[in-house]
C-alpha positions in Angstrom: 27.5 -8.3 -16.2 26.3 -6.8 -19.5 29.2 -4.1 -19.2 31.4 -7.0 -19.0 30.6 -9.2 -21.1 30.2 -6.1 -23.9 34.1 -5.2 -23.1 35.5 -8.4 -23.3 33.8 -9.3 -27.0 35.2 -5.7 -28.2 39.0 -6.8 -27.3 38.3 -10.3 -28.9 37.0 -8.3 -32.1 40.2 -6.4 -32.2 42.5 -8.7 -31.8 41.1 -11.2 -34.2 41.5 -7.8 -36.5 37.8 -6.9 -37.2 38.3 -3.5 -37.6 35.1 -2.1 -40.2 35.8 1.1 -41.5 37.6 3.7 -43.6 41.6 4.2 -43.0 43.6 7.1 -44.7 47.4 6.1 -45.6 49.8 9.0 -44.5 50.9 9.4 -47.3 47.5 9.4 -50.0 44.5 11.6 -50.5 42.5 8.6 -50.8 40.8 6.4 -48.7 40.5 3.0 -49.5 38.5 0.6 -47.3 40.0 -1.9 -45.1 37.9 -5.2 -44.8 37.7 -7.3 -41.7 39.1 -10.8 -41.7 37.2 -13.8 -41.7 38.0 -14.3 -38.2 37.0 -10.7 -37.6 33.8 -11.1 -39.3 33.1 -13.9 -37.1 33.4 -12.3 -33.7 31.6 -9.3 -34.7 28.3 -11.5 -35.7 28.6 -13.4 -32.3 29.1 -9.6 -30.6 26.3 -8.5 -32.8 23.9 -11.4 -31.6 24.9 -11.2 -28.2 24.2 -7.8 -27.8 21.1 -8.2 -29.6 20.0 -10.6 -27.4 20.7 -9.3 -24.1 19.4 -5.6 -25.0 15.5 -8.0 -26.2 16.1 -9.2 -22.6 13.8 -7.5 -19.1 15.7 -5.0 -17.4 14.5 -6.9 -14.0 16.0 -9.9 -15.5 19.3 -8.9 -13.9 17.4 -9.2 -10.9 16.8 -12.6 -10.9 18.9 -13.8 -8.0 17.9 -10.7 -5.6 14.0 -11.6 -6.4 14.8 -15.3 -5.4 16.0 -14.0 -2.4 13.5 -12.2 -1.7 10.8 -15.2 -2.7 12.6 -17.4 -0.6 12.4 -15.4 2.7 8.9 -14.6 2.1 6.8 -16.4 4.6 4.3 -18.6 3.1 0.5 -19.3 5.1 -2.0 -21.4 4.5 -5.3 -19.8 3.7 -9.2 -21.0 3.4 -11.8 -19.8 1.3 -14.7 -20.8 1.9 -16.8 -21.7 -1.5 -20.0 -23.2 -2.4 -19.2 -26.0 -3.5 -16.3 -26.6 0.0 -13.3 -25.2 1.4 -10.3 -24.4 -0.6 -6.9 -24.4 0.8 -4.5 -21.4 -0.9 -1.0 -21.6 0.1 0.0 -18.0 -0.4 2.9 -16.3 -0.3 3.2 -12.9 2.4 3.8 -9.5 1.1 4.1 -7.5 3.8 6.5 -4.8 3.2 6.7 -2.3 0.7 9.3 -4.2 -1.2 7.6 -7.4 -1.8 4.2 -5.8 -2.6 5.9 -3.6 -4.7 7.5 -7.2 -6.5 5.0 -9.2 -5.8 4.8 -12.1 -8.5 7.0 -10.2 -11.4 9.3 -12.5 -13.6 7.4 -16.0 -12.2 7.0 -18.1 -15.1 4.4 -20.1 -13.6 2.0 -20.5 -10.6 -0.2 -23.9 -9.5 -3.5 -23.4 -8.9 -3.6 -23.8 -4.8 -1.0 -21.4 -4.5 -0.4 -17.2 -5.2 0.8 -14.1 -3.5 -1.7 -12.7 -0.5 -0.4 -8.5 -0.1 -1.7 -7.3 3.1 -2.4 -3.3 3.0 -3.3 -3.2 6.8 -6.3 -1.0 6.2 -9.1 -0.6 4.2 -8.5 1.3 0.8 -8.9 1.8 -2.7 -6.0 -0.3 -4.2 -4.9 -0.2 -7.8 -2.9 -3.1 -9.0 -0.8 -3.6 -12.6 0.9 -6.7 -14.5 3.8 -4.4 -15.1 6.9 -7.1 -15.6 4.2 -10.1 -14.6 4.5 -12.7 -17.6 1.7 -15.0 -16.5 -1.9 -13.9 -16.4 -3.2 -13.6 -12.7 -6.8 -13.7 -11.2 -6.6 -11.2 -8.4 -9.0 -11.5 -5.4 -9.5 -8.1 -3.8 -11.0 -8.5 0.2 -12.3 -6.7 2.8 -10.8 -6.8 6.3 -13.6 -8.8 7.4 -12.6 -11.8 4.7 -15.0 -11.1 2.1 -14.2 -11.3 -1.7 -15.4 -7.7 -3.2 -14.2 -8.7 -6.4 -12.1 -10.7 -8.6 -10.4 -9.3 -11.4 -9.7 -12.4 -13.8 -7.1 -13.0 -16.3 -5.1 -10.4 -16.4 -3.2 -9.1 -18.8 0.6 -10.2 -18.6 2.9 -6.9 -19.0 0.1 -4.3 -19.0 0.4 -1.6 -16.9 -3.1 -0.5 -17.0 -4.6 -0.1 -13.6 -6.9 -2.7 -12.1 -9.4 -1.2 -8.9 -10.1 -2.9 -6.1 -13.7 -0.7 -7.0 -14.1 0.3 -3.4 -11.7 0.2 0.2 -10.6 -3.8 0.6 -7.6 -4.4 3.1 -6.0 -7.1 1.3 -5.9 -8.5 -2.2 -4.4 -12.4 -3.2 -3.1 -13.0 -6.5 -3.6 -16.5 -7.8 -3.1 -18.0 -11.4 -5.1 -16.8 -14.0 -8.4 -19.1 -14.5 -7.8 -20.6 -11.3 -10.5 -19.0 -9.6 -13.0 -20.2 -11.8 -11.4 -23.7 -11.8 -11.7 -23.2 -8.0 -15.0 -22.2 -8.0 -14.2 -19.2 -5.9 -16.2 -16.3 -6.7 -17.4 -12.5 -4.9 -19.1 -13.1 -2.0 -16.6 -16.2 -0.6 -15.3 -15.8 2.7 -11.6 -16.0 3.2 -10.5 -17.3 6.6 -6.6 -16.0 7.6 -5.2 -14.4 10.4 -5.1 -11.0 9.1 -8.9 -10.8 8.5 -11.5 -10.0 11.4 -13.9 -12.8 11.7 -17.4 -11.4 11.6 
């Protein structure tokens, strides 16, 4: 699309004779300038701004459609976490192949409270999550496989690509909007009640 649209305002700049530059007659030693049009001078600020703009935007933004997609066939669960104040209900999102846990929430402009992303690494591990092309802060729950929250990394920093642990193995992690956790009242120690987790 950017190719495109690039080649198409390059043949409206030369025919609307916007030609910038230094031209030598055949016939003389010098080489006097050649101005653009007012017309020409036109287009190439609207090529210039264009281009401008779409080289400030994302490269992923490109990959808007294909991540809808993607978010769309997702299959979404309901999940409980048990607080101490009550139960809250999370509907979360499933990222269970490489694919979406690689995505996971990247480009989402925006997240309610009772929902996020829950990324199911099958086993216990050391995980190591990043904000890498994520534009809204996230609180990110890290679990063991029997349910419990080890951890909650708050707030996180949109577009870093620092590394944030899990600290020790946890088999899952949920990502939820940033200061919802707290608004929640869900904190280390809460047990999480889904079908992926062994009750214990």
């Amino acid at each position: 699309m950017f190719v495109f649209a690039a080649s198409r305002l390059r043949r409206s700049i030369r025919h609307a004779g916007g030609t910038l530059g230094l031209r030598r007659p055949p016939s003389a030693g010098m080489r006097p300038v050649r101005f653009p049009s007012p017309a020409g001078q036109v287009a190439r600020r609207l090529a210039l701004a264009l281009l401008l703009a779409l080289a400030a935007q994302p490269a992923g933004m490109v990959m808007m459609p294909a991540l809808r997609d993607m978010a769309a066939a997702m299959t979404v669960e309901s999940m409980e976490v048990a607080t101490r104040t009550g139960v809250v209900v999370l509907e979360v999102e499933l990222a269970e192949t490489d694919a979406e846990r690689t995505t996971g929430l990247m480009y989402r402009k925006s997240l309610p409270d009772h929902h996020g992303m829950l990324f199911d690494f099958k086993v216990d591990q050391p995980i190591y999550m990043w904000m890498k092309n994520t534009y809204i802060p996230l609180d990110m729950l890290f679990i063991r496989s029997d349910g419990t929250i080890s951890r909650i990394a708050a707030m996180t920093t949109p577009l870093s690509t620092e590394t944030i642990s899990s600290g020790e193995p946890v088999r899952a992690v949920v990502e939820i909007a940033g200061g919802a956790a707290k608004k929640l009242g869900i904190a280390p120690g809460d047990k999480v009640a889904h079908r992926i987790f062994q009750a214990k």
